[in-house]
N, C-alpha and C positions, 0 to 999 in steps of 0.2 A: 176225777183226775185220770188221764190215761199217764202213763209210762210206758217207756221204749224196754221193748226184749230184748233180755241181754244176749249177746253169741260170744262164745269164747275158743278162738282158734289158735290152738296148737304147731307152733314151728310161724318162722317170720322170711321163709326165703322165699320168692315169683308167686308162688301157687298160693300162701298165705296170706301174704298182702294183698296180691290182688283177692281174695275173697273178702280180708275185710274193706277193702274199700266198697266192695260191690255191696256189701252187707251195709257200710255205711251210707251209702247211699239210695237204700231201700228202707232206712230212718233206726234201725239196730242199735243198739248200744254195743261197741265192741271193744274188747279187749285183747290183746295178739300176745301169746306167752313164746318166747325167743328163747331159747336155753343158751347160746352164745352170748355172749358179752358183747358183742354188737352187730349190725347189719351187714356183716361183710357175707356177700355170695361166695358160695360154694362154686371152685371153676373163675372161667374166664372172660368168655362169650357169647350172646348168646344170638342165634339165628331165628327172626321171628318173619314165618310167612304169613300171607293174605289174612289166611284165620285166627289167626291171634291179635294180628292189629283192626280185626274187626270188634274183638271181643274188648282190646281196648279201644275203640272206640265210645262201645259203650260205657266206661268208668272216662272218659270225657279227654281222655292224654292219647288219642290215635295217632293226631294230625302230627302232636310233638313228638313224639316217639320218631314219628317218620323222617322230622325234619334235622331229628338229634343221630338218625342209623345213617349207616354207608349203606349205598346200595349195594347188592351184593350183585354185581352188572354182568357184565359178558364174563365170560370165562367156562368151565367145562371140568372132564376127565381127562386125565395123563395115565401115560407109564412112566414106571421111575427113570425110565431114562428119556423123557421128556415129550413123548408124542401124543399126542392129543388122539383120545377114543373119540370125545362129543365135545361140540362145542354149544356152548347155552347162551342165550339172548336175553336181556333185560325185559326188552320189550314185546318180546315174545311172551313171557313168564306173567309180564303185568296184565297184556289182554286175555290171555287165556285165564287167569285167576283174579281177573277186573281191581289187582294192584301187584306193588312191587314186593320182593324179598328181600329183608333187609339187616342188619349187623350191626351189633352194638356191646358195648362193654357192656356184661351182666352188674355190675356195679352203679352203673349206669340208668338200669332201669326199676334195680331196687329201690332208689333213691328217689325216683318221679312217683312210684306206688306209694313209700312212705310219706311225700308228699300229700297223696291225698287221705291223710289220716288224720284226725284232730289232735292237737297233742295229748299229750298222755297214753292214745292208743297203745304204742308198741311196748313191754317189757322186757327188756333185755337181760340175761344170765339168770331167766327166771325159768328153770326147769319144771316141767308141768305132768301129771298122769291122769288118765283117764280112771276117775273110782268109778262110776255109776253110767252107764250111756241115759239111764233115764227110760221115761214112757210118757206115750199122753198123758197121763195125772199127777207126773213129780217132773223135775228139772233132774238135768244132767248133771254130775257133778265131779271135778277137776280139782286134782290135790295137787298144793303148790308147798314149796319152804315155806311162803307166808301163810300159810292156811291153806281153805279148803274154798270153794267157788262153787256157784251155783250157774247153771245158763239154762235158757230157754233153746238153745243151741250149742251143739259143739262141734269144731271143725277140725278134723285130723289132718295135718300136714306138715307133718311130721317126715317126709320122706320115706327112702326103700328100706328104710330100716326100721318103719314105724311102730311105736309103741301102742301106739291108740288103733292100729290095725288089731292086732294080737290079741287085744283085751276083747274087742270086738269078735271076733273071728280065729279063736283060739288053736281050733282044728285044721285052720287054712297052713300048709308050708312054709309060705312068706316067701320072700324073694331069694334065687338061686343063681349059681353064677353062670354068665353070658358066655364064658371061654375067652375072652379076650381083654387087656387092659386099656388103656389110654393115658396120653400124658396132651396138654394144654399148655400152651404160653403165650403171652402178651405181652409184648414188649414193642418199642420203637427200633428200628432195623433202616437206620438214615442213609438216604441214596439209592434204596431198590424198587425199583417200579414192576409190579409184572400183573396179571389177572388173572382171580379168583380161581382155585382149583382144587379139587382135589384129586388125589394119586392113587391107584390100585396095583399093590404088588400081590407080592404071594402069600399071604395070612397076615400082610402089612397094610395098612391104609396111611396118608398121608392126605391133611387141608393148609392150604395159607391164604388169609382174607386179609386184605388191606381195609382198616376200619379208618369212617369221618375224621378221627383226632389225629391221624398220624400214625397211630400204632400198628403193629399188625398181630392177628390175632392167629394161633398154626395150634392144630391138632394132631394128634396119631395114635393108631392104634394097632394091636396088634396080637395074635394069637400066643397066651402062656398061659402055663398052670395057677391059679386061682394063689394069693399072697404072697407070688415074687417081689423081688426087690434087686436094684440094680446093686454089682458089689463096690462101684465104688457112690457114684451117681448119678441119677437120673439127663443128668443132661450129657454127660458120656454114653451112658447107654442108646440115647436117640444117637447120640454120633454114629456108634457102633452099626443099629440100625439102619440110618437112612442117609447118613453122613457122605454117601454117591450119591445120591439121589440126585434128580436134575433142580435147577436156579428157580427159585429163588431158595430152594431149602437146606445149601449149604452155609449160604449169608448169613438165615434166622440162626442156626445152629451155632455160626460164629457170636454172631450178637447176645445169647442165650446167654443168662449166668444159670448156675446149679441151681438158685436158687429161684429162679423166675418160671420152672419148670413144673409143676403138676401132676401127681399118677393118679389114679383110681382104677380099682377092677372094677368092671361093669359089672351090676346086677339085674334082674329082672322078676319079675311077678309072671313065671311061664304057666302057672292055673293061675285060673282067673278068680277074681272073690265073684261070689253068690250074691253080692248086691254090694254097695256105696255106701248104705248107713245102717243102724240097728238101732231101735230106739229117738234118742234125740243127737245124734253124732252122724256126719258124715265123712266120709274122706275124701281127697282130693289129691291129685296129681300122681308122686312116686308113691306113694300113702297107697294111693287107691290101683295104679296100673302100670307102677314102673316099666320102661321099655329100653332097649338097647337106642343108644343116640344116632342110629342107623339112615332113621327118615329128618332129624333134627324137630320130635315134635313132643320130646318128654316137656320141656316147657311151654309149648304152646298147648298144648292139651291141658297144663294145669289151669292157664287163663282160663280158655274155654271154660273148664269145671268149674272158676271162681263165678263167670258171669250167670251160668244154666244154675247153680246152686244160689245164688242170691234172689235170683229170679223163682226160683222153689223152694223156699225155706221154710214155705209151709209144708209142703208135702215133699218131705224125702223119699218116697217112694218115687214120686214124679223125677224127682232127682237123678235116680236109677236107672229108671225106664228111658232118661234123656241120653245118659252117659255110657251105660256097660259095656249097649251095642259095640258105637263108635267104637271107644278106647281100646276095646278088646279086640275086635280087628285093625285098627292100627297096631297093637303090638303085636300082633302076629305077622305082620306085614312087615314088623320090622326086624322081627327075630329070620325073615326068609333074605328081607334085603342082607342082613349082616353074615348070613350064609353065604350069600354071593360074590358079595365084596371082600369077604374076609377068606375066601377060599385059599387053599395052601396047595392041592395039589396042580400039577404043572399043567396035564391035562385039562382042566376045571380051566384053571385062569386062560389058557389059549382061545377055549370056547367060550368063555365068557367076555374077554377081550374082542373079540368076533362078533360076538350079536351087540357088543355095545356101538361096535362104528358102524356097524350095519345099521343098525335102528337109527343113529344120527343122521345118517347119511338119507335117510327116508324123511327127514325135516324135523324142524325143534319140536314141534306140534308133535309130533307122533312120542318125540322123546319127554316130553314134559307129562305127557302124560300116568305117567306113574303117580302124581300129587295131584289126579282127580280124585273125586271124593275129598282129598284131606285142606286142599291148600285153596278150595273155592267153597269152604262152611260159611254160613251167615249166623247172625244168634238168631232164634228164631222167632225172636219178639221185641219192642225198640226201647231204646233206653229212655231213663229218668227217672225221676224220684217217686216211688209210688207209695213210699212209709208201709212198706207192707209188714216190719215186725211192729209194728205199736201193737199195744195189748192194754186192756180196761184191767 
């Protein structure tokens, strides 16, 4: 008699799911331990280029993904008060990266992932720790409220704050703060039409994307001390902010209740970990390489991780050697982007405002090119089902 190896992955947001799907469909037994009471994403929206709907391609939901996002079409960089640095092409974006960039409720694509899970996969408000990572000759083993688990695998994704990091890699710092917060909302904003942007002030940033359903989905961020809080509300505080800022984002601001608004201090993993897994445990995504949301690719790198790790389950090392490189220079890239864009001195932003229209003005081609390497990845081997955890 053969039986399926078991994998039991830890945390159930993007990066989670999509591993156990990928795991399920590499013939796994899996299990998804959720410490929340249910599936609801962390955040708002989420922005998936080339490279991640490649990676869903291969767990088999690309096409739908694509047909369910807004394109994220024409539109560019502004100043707050309204002038366009760059202007960016749909179609320029899709040939140079041989597809489109595109926008969707992160609720939205939790829910097509837990689709592809059989039932019973996911556990919800079931908090989980890493006892043992394991070795070639025992199983790894996961203590729950309900007991204790054994796996043939275990997958950290657990995010920037992760536990199953720690245990792993006790020595490593763990994630530190970026200098800057962010607030998120989605809402429906009836009767404003305008195109995709986002804004660069002075230690300010500002996005507003019009998504497929109607809604529109508005970021921002901006430089302060590490656990502020607005005194009275967060969605007066963006008033305060950006509340001049040019159209469409005194509208969202009207439209906005206090309560549709969103903070978080951004964190990061500025060392790098010394490898992906230890024993029988891997990690994945914020777990393994959190990055400031600078390039928008802290979620598309966790897919990536889901599909390259399903694909090496056997060999976590190969794992490692797949992932480090990459993710580690993407977050360096986006610790220099978030530099730039989030600059505060006046000097800085003049200069920098400068080479941005200058580079536009030399053609999209020349400006798109910052998301070579990241936004034109392939997986690097094809999908389907290869039952590769079965075990005699």
């Amino acid at each position: 008699m053969t039986r399926r190896a078991r994998a039991i992955v830890i945390g159930g947001g993007i990066g989670g799911l999509a591993a156990a799907a990928a795991l399920d469909r590499q013939g796994w037994e899996v299990t998804v331990l959720e410490r929340a009471p249910s599936l609801e994403p962390v955040g708002a929206a989420i922005s998936l280029a080339p490279n991640a709907l490649r990676a869903l391609d291969v767990l088999g939901i690309g096409d739908e993904i694509r047909r369910l996002a807004a394109w994220q079409g024409d539109g560019g960089l502004r100043t707050p008060a309204g002038r366009w640095l760059a202007r960016s092409s749909a179609e320029a974006a899709a040939a140079r990266f041989g597809g489109p960039l595109v926008m969707l409720a992160r609720a939205t694509l939790v829910d097509r992932l837990a689709a592809l899970l059989p039932a019973g996969t996911v556990r919800t408000a079931s908090a989980a720790s890493l006892a043992d990572p394991g070795d070639s000759a025992r199983a790894a083993r996961v203590t729950t409220a309900e007991g204790e688990l054994e796996a043939e695998l275990v997958v950290g994704a657990d995010g920037v704050d992760s536990r199953t990091r720690a245990v792993l890699f006790p020595a490593h710092p763990g994630a530190v703060y970026a200098g800057f917060t962010t607030w998120r909302v989605l809402i429906p904003v009836p009767g404003v039409e305008f195109a995709s942007h986002e804004t660069w002030g002075r230690g300010h940033i500002w996005g507003t994307h019009p998504l497929k359903d109607g809604r529109v989905y508005a970021y921002a961020a901006a430089r302060t001390p590490a656990g502020q809080r607005a005194p009275d509300d967060e969605k007066a505080e963006l008033l305060r902010r950006y509340g001049d800022w040019h159209d469409p984002i005194p509208a969202v601001l009207a439209a906005a209740r206090p309560a549709d608004v969103l903070r978080h201090d951004v964190h990061h993993i500025a060392e790098p970990l010394p490898a992906y897994h230890r024993g029988r445990v891997a990690l994945l995504g914020d777990a393994a390489h959190a990055m400031p949301p600078t390039l928008g690719q802290g979620g598309n790198q966790a897919i990536e991780d889901a599909v390259v790790l399903a694909h090496h389950s056997g060999d976590l090392p190969a794992y490692t050697g797949a992932r480090l490189a990459r993710t580690t220079t993407l977050a360096r890239r986006a610790v220099r982007v978030a530099r730039l864009n989030m600059a505060g001195n006046r000097a800085a932003v003049a200069l920098r405002d400068t080479a941005v229209t200058a580079l536009s003005k030399a053609g999209p081609a020349l400006f798109l090119r910052g998301f070579d390497g990241i936004a034109d990845w392939r997986p690097p081997y094809a999908s389907g089902k290869e039952h590769a955890g079965e075990q005699r």
